[in-house]
C-alpha positions as CSV (number, residue, x, y, z in Angstrom):
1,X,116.2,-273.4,-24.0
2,X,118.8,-275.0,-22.1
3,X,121.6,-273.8,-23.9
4,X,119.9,-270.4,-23.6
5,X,120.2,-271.0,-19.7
6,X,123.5,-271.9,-19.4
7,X,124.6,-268.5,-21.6
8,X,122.5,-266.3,-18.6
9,X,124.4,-267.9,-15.9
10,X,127.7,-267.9,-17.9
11,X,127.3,-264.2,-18.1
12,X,125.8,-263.6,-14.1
13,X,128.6,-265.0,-12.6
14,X,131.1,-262.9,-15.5
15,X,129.8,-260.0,-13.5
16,X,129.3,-261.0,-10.0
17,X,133.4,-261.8,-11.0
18,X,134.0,-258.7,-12.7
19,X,132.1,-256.4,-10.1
20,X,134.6,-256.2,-6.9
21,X,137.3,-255.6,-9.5
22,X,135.4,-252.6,-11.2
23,X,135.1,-251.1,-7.7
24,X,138.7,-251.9,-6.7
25,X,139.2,-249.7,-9.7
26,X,137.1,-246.6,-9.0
27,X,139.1,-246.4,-5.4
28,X,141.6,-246.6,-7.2
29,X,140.9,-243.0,-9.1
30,X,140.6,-241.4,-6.3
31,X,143.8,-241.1,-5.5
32,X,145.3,-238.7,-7.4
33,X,149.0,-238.5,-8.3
34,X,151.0,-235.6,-7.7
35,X,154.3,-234.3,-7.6
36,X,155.9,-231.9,-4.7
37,X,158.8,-229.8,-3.8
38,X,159.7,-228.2,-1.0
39,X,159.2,-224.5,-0.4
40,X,162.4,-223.3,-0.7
41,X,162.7,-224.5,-3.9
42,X,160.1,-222.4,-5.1
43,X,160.2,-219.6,-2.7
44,X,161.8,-216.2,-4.5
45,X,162.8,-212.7,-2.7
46,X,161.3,-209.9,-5.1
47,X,163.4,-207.3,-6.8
48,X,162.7,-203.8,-7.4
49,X,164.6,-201.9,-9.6
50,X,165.1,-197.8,-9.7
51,X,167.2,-195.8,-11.9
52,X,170.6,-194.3,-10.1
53,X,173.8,-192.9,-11.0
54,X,177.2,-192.7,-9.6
55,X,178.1,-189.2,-7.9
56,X,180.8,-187.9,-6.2
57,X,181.2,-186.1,-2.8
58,X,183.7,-183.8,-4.3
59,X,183.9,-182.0,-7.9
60,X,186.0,-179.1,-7.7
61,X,186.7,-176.7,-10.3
62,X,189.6,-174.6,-9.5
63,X,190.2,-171.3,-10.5
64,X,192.8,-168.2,-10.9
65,X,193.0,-166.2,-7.3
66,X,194.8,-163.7,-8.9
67,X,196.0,-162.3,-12.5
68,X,199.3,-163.7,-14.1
69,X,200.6,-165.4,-17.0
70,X,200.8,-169.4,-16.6
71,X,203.7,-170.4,-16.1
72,X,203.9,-174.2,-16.2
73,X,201.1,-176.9,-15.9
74,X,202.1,-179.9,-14.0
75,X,199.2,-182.8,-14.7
76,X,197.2,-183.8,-17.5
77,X,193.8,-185.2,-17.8
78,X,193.1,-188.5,-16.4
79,X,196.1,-187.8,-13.9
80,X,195.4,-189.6,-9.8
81,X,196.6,-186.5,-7.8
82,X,197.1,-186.2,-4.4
83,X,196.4,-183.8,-1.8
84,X,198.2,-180.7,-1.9
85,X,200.1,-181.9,-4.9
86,X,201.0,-178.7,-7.1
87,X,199.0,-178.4,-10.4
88,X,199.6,-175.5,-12.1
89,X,202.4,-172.9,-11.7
90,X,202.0,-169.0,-12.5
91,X,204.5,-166.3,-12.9
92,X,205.1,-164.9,-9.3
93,X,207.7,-162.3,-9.9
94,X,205.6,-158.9,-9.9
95,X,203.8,-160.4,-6.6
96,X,207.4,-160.6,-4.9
97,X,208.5,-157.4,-6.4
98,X,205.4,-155.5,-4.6
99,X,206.5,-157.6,-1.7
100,X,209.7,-156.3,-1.5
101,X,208.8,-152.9,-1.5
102,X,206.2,-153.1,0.8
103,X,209.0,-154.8,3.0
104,X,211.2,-151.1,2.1
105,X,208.2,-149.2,2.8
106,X,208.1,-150.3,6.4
107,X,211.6,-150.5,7.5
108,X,211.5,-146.5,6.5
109,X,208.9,-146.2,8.8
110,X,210.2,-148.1,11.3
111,X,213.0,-146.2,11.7
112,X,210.6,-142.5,11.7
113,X,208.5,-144.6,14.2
114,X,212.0,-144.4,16.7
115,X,212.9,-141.0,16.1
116,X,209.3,-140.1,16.9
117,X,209.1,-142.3,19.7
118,X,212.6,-140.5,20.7
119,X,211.5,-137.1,20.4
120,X,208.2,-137.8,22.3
121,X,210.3,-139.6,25.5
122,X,212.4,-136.5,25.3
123,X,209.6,-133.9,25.1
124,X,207.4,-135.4,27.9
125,X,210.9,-134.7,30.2
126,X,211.0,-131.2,29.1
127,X,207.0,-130.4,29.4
128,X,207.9,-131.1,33.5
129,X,210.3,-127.9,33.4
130,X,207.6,-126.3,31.3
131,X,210.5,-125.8,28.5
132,X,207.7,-127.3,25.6
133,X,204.7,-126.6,25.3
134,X,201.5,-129.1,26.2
135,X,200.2,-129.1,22.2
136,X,203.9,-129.9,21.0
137,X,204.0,-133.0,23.3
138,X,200.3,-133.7,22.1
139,X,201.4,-133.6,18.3
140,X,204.7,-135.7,18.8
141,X,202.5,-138.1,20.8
142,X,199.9,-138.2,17.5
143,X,202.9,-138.8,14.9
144,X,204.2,-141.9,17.3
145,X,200.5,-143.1,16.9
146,X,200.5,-142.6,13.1
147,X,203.7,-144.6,12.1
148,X,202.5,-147.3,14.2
149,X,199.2,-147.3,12.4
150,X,201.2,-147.2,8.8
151,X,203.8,-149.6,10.2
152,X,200.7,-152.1,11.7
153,X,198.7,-151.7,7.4
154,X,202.1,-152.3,5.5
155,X,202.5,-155.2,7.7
156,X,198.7,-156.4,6.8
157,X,199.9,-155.3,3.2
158,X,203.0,-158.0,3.5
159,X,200.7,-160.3,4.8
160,X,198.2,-159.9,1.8
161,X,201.3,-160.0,-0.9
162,X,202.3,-163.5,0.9
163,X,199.0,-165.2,0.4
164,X,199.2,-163.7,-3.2
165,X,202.2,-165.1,-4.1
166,X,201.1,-168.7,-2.7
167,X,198.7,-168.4,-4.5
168,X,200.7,-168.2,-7.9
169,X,201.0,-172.4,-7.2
170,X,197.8,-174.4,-7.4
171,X,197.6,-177.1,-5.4
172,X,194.8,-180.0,-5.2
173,X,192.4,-179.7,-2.6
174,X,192.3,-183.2,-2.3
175,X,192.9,-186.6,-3.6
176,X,191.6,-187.4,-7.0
177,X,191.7,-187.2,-10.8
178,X,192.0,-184.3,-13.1
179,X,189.0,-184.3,-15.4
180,X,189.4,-181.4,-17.4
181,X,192.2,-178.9,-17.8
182,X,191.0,-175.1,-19.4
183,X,194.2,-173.6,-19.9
184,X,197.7,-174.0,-20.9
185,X,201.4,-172.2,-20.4
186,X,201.8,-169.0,-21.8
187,X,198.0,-167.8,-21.3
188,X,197.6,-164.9,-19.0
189,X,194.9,-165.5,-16.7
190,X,192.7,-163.3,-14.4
191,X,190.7,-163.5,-11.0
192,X,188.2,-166.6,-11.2
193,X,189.7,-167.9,-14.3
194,X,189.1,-171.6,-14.3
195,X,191.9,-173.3,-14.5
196,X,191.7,-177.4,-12.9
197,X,188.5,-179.8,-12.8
198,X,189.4,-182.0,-10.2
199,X,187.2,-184.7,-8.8
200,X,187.2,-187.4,-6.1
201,X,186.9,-190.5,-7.5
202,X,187.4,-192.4,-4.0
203,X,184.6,-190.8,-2.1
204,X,181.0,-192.2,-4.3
205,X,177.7,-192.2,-3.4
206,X,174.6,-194.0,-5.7
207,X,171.7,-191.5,-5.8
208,X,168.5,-193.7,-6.7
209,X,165.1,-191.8,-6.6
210,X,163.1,-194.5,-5.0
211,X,159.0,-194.4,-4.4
212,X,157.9,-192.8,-1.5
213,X,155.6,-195.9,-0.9
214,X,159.0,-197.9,-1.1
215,X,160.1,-195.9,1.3
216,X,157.6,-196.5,4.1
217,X,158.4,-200.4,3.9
218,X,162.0,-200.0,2.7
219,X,163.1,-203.6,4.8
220,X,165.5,-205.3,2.6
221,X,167.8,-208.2,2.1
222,X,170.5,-206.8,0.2
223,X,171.6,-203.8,-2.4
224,X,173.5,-203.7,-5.4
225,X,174.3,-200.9,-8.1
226,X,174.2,-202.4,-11.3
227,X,176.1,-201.2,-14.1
228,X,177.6,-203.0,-17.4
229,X,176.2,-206.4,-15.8
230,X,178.1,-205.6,-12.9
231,X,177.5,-205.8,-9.4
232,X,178.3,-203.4,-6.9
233,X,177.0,-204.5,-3.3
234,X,175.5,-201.4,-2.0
235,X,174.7,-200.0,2.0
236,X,171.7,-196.9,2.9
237,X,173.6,-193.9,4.0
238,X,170.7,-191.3,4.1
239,X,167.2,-191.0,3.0
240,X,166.7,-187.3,2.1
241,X,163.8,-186.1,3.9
242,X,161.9,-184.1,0.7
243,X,159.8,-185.0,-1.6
244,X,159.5,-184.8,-5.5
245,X,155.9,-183.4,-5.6
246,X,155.9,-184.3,-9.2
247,X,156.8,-187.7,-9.6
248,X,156.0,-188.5,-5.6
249,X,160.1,-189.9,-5.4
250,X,162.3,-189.5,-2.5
251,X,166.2,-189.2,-3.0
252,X,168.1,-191.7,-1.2
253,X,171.8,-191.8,-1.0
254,X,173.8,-195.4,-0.7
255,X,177.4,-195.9,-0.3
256,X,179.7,-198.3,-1.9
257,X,180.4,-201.7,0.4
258,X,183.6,-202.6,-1.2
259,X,184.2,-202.4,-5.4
260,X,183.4,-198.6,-6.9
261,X,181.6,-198.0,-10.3
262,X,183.1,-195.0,-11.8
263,X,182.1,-191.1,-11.5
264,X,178.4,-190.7,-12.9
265,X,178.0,-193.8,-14.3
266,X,174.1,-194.5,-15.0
267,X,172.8,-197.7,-13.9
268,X,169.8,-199.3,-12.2
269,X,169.6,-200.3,-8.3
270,X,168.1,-203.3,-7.4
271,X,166.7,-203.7,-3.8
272,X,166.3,-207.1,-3.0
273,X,163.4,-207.2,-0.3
274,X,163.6,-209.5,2.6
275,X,159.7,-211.1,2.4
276,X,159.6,-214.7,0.5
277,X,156.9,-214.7,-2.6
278,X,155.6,-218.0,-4.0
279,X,155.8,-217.5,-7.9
280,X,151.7,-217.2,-9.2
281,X,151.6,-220.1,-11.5
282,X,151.8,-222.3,-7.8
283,X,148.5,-221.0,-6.5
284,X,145.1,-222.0,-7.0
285,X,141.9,-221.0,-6.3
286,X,138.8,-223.0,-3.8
287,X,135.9,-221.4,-2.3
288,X,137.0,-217.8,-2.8
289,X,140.1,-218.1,-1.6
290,X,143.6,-218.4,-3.2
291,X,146.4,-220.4,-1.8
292,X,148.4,-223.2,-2.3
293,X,148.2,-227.4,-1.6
294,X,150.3,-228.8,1.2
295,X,151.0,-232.5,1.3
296,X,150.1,-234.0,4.7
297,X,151.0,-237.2,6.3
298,X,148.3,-239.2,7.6
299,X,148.1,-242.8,9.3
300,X,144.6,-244.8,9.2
301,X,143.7,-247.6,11.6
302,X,145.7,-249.9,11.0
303,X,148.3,-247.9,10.9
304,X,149.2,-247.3,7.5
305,X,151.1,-244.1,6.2
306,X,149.1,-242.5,3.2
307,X,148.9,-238.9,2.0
308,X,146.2,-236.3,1.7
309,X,146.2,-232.9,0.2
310,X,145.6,-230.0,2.2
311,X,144.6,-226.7,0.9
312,X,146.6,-223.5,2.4
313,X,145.0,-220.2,1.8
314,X,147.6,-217.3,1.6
315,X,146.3,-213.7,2.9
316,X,146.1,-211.2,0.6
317,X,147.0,-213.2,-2.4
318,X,145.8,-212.6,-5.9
319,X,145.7,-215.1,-9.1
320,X,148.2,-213.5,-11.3
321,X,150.3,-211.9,-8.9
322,X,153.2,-213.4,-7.2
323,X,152.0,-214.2,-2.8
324,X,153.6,-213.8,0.1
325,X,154.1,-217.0,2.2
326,X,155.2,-217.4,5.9
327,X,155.0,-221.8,6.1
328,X,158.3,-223.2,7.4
329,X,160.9,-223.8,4.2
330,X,160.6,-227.4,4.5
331,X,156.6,-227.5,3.9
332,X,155.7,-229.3,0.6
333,X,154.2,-227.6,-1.8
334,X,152.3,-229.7,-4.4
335,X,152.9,-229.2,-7.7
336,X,151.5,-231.5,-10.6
337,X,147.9,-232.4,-10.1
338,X,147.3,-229.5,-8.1
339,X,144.5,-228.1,-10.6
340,X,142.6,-231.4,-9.9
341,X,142.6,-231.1,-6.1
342,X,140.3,-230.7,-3.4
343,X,141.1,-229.9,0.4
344,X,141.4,-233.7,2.0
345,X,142.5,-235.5,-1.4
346,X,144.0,-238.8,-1.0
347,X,147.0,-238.3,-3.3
348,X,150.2,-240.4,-3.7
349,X,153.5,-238.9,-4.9
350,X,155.5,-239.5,-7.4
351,X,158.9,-238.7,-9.0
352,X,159.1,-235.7,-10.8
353,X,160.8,-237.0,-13.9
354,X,157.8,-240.1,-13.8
355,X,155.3,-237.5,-14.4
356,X,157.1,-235.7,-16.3
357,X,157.7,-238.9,-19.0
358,X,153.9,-239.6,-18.7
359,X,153.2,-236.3,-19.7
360,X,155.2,-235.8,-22.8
């Protein structure tokens, strides 16, 4: 029996030993350890994307203003031209031949024109002494009017003949690059014959259809045409005030910052919006509502520094979707452990790689 005895009280004070160091230990799992980061090392600006393509201000196709037979072409395809740079030359010599008659044509009248203006001067002195009569000096005074008239169209007909023979030289519009070229020397060409496609490859625009509910909140950070994993900073020009009924689309026209993609080239613009999103696999979900935990610094009574976690609801935000977030960048966010927290957690933090080691 008194073996038995001594076991009982071996065993009582085993636990009354045991006990404070049990409940040392439960404490002990109540703080929970986590890891954090700050929130601008999470913190993402969303991308939208739109289909877009490079176009050109100016894409001419030039064409015959009269009917000759080519004489020479001056450029090729894939040739930088410049403004008023001569492109195509056409035979000229019937246009200068009409000119030079029409030239004959009015010096004969020219000189009729002084005879007639003679013979009026002379009968207006003889109508005082009543030696002509009044319909005479009427009819003299009608043929002055009628070389000046046929004098005042052959000029007008010079006139015409000179604008016909510039135009037997082509010239470019403007500064750019030959794209296509229709015809070649020897070919005998005719009124609105195209001849030239000339296109500016210096003033590009991106056209990007982007969604009319885009368009009401349209507040970006940047904007870049890409094309062949190239980037092409981008800046708004105009927003095209119709809509596509069908596909309920605005056109919006952007113009090159610096670099240029080439002449209808088909790429993708990416707006970059301004807001900050928190990616969705940081938020959680308490009571309803989702946000994110916050790491707060606490002191107790005596003093001593320990850390709590406090839960941040976001407005708005959805489990599975990415959150908007307005906390000061520096805020830590917590990340492992989070799915084990409650608001007002003690927690204490611990190195990233730590937790990571424990975990694999």
């Amino acid at each position: 029996m008194k073996k038995q005895y001594n076991v009982s009280y071996c065993l009582f004070f085993v636990l009354l030993i045991c006990l404070p160091l049990s409940s040392l230990q439960v404490r002990a799992d109540h703080v929970i350890p986590v890891t954090v980061k700050t929130l601008q090392q999470l913190v993402f600006h969303p991308v939208k994307k739109a289909p877009a393509e490079v176009v050109t201000l100016q894409n001419s196709l030039l064409s015959s203003e009269i009917s000759a037979l080519v004489e020479n072409v001056h450029v090729q395809v894939g040739d930088r031209v410049l403004k008023d740079q001569l492109l195509v030359t056409l035979e000229c010599d019937d246009y200068e031949l009409k000119k030079q008659q029409l030239i004959a044509e009015k010096q004969a009248l020219q000189a009729d024109l002084v005879f007639a203006a003679y013979q009026f001067e002379r009968s207006g002195k003889l109508l005082k002494s009543k030696s002509v009569s009044q319909e005479t000096h009427r009819r003299q005074a009608a043929e002055v009017k009628k070389l000046e008239a046929k004098i005042q169209l052959l000029h007008s007909k010079i006139q015409q003949s000179d604008k016909n023979i510039s135009r037997c030289g082509i010239k470019a519009p403007f500064t750019g690059v030959i794209a296509e070229r229709m015809i070649n020397i020897g070919e005998n060409v005719v009124r609105r014959t195209a001849l030239i496609r000339l296109i500016d490859v210096d003033n590009l625009e991106v056209e990007v259809q982007v969604p009319i509910v885009m368009i009401d909140d349209l507040d970006y950070k940047s904007l870049n045409f890409v094309y062949r994993d190239h980037y092409y900073p981008l800046e708004m020009r105009a927003i095209i005030p119709s809509i596509e009924t069908r596909a309920r689309h605005q056109r919006v026209r952007l113009r090159f910052v610096d670099k240029k993609a080439l002449p209808a080239a088909f790429g993708v613009v990416e707006i970059t919006r301004s807001e900050l999103k928190i990616p969705t696999n940081y938020l959680v979900s308490r009571q309803s509502q989702v946000g994110i935990f916050l790491l707060k610094k606490v002191s107790d009574e005596q003093s001593k520094t320990h850390y709590k976690a406090h839960f941040h609801s976001l407005k708005n935000a959805l489990i599975g979707r990415a959150a908007s977030v307005d906390l000061p960048l520096e805020s830590q966010i917590i990340i492992e452990g989070r799915h084990a927290l409650n608001d007002g957690d003690s927690v204490i933090v611990q190195p990233v790689q730590a937790t990571q080691a424990q975990v694999r």
